[in-house]
C-alpha positions in Angstrom: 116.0 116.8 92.8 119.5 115.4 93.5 121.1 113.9 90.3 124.2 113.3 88.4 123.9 114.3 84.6 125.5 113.9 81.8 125.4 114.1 78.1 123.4 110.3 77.9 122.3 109.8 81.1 120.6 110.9 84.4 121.7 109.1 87.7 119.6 109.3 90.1 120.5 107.6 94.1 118.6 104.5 95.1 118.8 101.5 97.5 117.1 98.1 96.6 115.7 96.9 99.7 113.6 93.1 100.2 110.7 93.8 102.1 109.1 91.0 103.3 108.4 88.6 100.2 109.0 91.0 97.7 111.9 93.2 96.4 111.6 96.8 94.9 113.3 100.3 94.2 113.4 102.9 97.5 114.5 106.4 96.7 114.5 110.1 99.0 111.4 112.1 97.5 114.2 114.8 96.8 116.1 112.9 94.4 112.7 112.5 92.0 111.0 115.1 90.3 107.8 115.8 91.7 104.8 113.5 90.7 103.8 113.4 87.3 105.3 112.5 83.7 109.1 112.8 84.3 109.2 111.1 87.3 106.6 108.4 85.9 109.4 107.7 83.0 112.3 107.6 85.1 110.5 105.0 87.5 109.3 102.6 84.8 113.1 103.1 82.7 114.5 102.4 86.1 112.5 99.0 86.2 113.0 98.4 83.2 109.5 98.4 82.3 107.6 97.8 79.3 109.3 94.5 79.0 108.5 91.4 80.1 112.2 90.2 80.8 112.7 94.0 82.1 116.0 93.7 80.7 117.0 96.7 80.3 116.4 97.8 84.1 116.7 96.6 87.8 113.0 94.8 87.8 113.0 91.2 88.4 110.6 90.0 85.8 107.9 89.3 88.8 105.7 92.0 89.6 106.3 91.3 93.7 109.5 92.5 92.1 108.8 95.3 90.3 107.6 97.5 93.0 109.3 101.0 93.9 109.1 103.4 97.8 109.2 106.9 97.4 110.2 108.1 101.1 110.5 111.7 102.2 110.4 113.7 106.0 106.9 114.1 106.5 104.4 116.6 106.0 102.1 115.6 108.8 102.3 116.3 112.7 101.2 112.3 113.2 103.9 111.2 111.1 107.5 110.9 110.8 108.0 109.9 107.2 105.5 110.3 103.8 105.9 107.0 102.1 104.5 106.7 98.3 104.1 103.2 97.0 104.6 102.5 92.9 103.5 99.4 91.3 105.4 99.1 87.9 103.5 97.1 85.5 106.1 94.6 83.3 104.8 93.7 79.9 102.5 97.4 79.9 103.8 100.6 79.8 101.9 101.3 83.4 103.0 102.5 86.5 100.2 102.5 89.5 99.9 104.8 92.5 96.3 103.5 93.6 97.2 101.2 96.5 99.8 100.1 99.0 102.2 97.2 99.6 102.7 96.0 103.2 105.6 94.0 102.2 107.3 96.9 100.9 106.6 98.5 103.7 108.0 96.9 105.8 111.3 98.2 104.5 110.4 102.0 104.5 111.5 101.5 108.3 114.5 100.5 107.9 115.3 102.5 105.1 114.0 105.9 106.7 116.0 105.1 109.6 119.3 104.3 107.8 119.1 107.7 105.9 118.6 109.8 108.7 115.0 110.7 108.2 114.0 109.0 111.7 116.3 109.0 114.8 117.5 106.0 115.6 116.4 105.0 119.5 117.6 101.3 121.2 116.4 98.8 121.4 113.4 99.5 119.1 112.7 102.7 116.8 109.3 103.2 116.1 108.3 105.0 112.6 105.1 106.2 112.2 104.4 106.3 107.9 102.2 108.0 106.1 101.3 106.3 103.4 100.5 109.0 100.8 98.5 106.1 98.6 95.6 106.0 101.3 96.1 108.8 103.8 96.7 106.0 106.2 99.4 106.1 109.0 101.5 102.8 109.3 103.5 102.2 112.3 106.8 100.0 112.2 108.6 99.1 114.8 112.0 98.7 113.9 114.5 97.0 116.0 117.9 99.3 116.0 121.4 98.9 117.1 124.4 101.1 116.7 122.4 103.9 115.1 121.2 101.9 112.4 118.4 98.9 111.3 118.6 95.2 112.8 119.4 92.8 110.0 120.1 89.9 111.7 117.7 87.6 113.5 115.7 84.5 114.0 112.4 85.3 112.5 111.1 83.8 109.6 108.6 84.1 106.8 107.4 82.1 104.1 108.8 82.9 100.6 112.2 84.4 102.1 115.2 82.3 102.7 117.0 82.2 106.0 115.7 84.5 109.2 116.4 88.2 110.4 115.1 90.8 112.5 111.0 91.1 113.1 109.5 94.3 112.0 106.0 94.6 113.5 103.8 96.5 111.3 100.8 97.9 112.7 97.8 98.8 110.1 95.1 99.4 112.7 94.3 102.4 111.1 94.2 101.4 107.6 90.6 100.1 107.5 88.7 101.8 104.7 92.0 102.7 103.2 90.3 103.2 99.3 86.9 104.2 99.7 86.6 105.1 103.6 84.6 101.8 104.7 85.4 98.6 105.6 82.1 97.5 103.7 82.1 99.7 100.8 78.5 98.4 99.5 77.1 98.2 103.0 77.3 94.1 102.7 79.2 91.5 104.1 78.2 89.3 101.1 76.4 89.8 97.7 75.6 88.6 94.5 77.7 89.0 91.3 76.5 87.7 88.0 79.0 86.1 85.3 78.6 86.4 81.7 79.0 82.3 81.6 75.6 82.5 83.6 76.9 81.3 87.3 76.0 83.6 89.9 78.6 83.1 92.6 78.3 85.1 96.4 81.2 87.7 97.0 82.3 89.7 99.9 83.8 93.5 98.8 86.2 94.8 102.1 88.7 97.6 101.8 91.2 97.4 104.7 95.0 98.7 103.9 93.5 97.8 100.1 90.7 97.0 98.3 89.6 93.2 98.0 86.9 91.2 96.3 86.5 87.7 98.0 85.0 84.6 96.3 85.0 81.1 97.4 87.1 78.7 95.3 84.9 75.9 95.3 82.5 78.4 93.6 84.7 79.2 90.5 85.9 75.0 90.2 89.4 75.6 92.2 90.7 74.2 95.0 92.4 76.9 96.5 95.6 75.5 96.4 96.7 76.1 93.1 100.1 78.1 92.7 101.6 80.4 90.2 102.2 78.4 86.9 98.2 77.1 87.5 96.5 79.9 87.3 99.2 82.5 85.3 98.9 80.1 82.2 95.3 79.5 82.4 93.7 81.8 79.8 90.5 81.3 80.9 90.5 81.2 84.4 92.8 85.0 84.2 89.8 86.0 81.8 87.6 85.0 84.8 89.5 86.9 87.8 89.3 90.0 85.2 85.4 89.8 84.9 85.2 89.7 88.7 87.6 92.4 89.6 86.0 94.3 86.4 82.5 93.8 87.9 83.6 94.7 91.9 85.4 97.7 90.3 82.1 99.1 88.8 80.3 98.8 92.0 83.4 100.8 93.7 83.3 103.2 91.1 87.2 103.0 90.7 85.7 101.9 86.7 82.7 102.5 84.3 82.8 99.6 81.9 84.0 96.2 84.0 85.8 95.2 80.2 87.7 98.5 80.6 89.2 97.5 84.6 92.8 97.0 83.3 93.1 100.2 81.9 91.0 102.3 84.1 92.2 101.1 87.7 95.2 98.5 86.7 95.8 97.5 91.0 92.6 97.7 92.8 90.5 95.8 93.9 92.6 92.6 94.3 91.0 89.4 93.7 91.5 86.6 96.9 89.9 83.2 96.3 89.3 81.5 99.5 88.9 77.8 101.1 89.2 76.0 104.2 92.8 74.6 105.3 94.1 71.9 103.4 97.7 70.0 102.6 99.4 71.6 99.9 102.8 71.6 98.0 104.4 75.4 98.1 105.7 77.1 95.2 108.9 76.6 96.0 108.7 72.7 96.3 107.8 72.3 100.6 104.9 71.3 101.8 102.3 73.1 104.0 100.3 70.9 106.5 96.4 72.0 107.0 96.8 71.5 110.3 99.4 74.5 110.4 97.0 77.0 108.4 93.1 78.0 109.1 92.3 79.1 105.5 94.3 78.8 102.1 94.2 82.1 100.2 95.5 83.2 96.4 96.0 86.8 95.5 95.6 88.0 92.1 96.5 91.6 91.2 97.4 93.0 87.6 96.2 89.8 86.2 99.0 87.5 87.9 98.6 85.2 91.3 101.1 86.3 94.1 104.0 84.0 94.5 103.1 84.1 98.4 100.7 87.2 100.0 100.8 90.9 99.6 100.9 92.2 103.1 98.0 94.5 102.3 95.6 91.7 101.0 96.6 89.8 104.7 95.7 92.6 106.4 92.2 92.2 104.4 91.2 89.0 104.5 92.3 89.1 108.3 89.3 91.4 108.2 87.1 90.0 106.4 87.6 87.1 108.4 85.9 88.5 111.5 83.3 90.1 109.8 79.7 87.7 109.9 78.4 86.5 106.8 81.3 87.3 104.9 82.9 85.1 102.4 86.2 84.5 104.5 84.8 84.3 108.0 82.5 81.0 105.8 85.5 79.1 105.1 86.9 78.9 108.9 86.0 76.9 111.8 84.7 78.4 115.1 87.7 78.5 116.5 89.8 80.1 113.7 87.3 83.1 114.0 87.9 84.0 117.3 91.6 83.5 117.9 94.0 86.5 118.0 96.0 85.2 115.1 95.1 84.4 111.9 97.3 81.5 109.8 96.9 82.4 106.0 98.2 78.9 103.7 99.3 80.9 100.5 101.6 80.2 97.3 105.0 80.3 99.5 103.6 78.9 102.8 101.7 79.7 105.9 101.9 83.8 107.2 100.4 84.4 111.0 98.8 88.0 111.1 97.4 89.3 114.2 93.6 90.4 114.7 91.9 91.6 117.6 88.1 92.7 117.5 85.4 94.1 119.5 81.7 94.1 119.1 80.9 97.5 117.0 77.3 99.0 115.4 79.5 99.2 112.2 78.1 98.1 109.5 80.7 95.4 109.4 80.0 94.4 113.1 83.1 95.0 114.6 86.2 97.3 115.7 89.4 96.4 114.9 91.6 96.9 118.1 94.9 95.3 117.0 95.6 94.1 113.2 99.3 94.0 111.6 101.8 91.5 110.8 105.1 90.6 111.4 107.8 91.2 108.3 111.8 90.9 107.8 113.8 93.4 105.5 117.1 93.8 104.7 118.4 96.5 102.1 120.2 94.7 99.2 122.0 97.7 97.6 123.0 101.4 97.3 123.9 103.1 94.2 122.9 105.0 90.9 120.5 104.0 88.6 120.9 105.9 85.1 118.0 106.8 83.0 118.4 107.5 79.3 118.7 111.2 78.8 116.6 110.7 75.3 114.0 109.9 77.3 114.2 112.7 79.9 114.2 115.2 77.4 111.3 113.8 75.8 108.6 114.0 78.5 110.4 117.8 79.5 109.8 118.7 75.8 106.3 117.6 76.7 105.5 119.2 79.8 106.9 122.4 78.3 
């Protein structure tokens, strides 16, 4: 652990990258403790978390910015990096190791490459991360110039002002990333039973994460409803609990479905679907249905994603190819057999790429090409300080 301490505080190095549409805290593995209680404190009192204005810390009050990369030289033969995603709770004193992020990701590239940890080749750099969340291997490529990251370019994505350099990330080998199958039930679709007494039909896939699927004409939504819509609905959050509670159960990530935020706070996520549609964007466009093939909201932790987590993407590009599921129901015929799939979420439209071929998977299919394209650009280095009162606490603790 590389540190500078003093009487009140411990500083500890870090860089705050954006990473696609969201923003979080990257640090070298060897300037954290090793996992467990210290370095659980110093993450959340370097977000500044429990607090919902995360005032006292570097978070952002948004949980797409309240996200943290724990990047180290590898372990692994296949890899050149180990990458640890956290997910820092705001308003709860949680942190959450159970998933990935594929926006954050996307700047572990970058990042790796402008520490050293990966040799910097021109044009492109490729860097193949583990992520230590799934045991999956990511693959970035990374375009490079002068030793160090691209930042400039013309790409753009939805929720991110101006353009910069593409960052293809590859997640062909992140299907079953939770619980080793794409279908972790065996079915494309089934049957989940509300306590209201509607039964409504979901589809439960786990590619790069875990998601439960429901139609949003089933549940009374359009599925275009943004942020402020569904964060200050009581009822309607209530209802995305009870159907994250119930998939959890049947995934075994949680015994009692009223118990899901405590017992697995990330996964699954929750994605309510429906077919393309006009739609104002979060912040204040417009989308065209003519420039999307499905419209999809994200919940995790209880909150809809300003745009869409590169992981749930990668899932409901999936799902979409799989028969009988709830996501291939809401496209047309041509939208399932194209090699790119147009997602109309919060912040705008995001194109993923998936490529299939005819499998005797239970899911029907193999996925030959799946990832995304992503932008990053590192924000920051310094120190972030950490209240020694605190450090000494959990080392009082663990002793």
């Amino acid at each position: 652990m590389s540190s500078d301490i003093c009487d009140e505080q411990l500083g500890i190095r870090v860089s705050i990258l954006r990473g696609g549409s969201s923003k979080g805290l990257y640090f070298l593995e060897h300037d954290l403790p090793p996992a467990g209680a210290l370095r659980d404190v110093i993450l959340k009192r370097a977000m500044g978390t429990p607090d919902i204005m995360q005032i006292d810390g570097l978070g952002g009050t948004h949980l797409i910015t309240s996200k943290i990369a724990i990047v180290g030289r590898s372990t692994r033969e296949d890899a050149d990096v180990d990458y640890t995603f956290a997910q820092a709770e705001i308003d709860r004193d949680v942190i959450d190791y159970s998933g990935n992020c594929g926006n954050i990701s996307a700047g572990v590239g970058p990042f790796a490459i402008d520490a050293g940890l990966v040799r910097a080749v021109e044009p492109m750099t490729e860097v193949r991360i583990h992520n230590t969340n799934t045991g999956k291997i990511l693959i970035a490529s990374v375009p490079v110039r002068k030793g160090r990251a691209v930042v400039g370019g013309p790409f753009a994505i939805a929720g991110v002002p101006g353009t910069g350099a593409e960052i293809f990330m590859d997640y062909s080998d992140s299907v079953g990333a939770k619980t080793g199958k794409v279908l972790p039930t065996g079915k494309p679709t089934e049957i989940m039973n509300l306590e209201d007494g509607r039964t409504i039909n979901v589809s439960i896939v786990d590619v790069a994460n875990t998601c439960v699927f429901v139609q949003a004409c089933d549940l009374g939504l359009r599925g275009d409803e943004l942020p402020d819509d569904f964060n200050t609905n009581v009822a309607l959050v209530k209802l995305m609990r009870e159907i994250r509670g119930k998939a959890a159960v049947r995934l075994d990530f949680a015994n009692d479905w009223k118990a899901v935020d405590a017992q697995t706070p990330l996964l699954p996520f929750v994605v309510f679907v429906a077919p393309p549609a006009s739609y104002a964007t979060y912040s204040g466009g417009r989308t065209d249905e003519k420039h999307c093939d499905l419209l999809a909201r994200l919940i995790f932790m209880n909150r809809l994603h300003e745009a869409m987590a590169g992981t749930g993407s990668m899932c409901i590009a999936s799902a979409s190819r799989i028969e009988g599921s709830v996501v291939h129901g809401v496209l047309n015929a041509e939208s399932r057999t194209r090699s790119t799939l147009r997602i109309g979420h919060p912040n705008g439209v995001m194109d993923v790429c998936v490529e299939v071929s005819p499998s005797a998977a239970p899911e029907g299919v193999r996925f030959d090409r799946l990832g995304f394209a992503r932008t990053a650009r590192k924000i920051m280095d310094g120190t972030v300080y950490i209240p020694m009162v605190d450090v000494r606490r959990v080392s009082s603790t663990e002793s």
